[in-house]
C-alpha positions in Angstrom: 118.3 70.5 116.7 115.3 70.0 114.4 115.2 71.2 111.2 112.1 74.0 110.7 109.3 72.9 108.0 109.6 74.5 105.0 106.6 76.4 104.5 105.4 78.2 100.9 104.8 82.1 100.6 100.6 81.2 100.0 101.0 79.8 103.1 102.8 82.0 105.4 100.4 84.8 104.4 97.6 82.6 105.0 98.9 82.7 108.4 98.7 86.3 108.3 95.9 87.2 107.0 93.3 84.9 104.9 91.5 87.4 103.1 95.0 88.5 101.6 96.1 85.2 100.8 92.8 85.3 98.7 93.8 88.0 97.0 97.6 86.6 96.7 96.7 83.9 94.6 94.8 85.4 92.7 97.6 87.4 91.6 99.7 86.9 88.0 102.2 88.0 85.8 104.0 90.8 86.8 101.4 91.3 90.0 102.6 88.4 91.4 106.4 88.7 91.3 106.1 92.4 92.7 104.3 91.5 95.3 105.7 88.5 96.0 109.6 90.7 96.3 107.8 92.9 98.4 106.0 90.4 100.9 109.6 88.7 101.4 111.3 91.4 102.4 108.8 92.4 104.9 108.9 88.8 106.4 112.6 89.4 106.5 111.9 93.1 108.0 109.7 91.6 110.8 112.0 88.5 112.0 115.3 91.4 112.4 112.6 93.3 114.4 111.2 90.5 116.0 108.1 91.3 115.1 105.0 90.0 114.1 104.1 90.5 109.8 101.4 93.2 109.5 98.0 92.1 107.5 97.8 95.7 106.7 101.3 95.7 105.0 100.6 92.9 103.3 97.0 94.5 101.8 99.4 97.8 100.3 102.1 95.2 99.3 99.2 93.3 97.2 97.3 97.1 96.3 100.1 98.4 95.0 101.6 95.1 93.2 98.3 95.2 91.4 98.9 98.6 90.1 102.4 97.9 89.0 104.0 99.5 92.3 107.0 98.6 93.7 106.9 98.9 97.6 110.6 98.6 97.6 112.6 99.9 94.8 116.0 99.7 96.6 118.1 96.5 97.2 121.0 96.2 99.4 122.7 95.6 95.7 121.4 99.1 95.5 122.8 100.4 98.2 126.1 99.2 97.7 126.6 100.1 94.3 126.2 104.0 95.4 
């Protein structure tokens, strides 16, 4: 079996969307590790489903990163704990 390229987050949401990677990297400090937490577990959300990542996800992800949003304030860590 061969081993599956490693690809980078910028990357991956190039393949998504380009006018959101744009915006992606353009992200910093807090911005970028929001929506960066927030993009991964959508990735994660769409390959359970077996579906393909929405651009328009990704956009609110990014929106609401830049106005100090969390998408997704629960973990499973979360979830556990209660």
């Amino acid at each position: 079996m061969a081993a599956a390229k490693q690809m980078t987050l910028q990357d991956r949401i190039l393949q998504i969307d380009h006018i959101q990677a744009r915006r992606f990297s353009k992200l910093a400090g807090d911005a970028v590790d929001i929506a960066t937490e927030g993009i991964i577990r959508h990735l994660r959300a769409c390959v359970r489903m077996e579906v393909n990542p929405d651009a328009s996800a990704v956009r609110e992800i990014i929106d609401d990163a830049l106005n100090g949003r969390r998408v997704f304030a629960e973990t499973s860590n979360d979830l556990l704990a209660a």
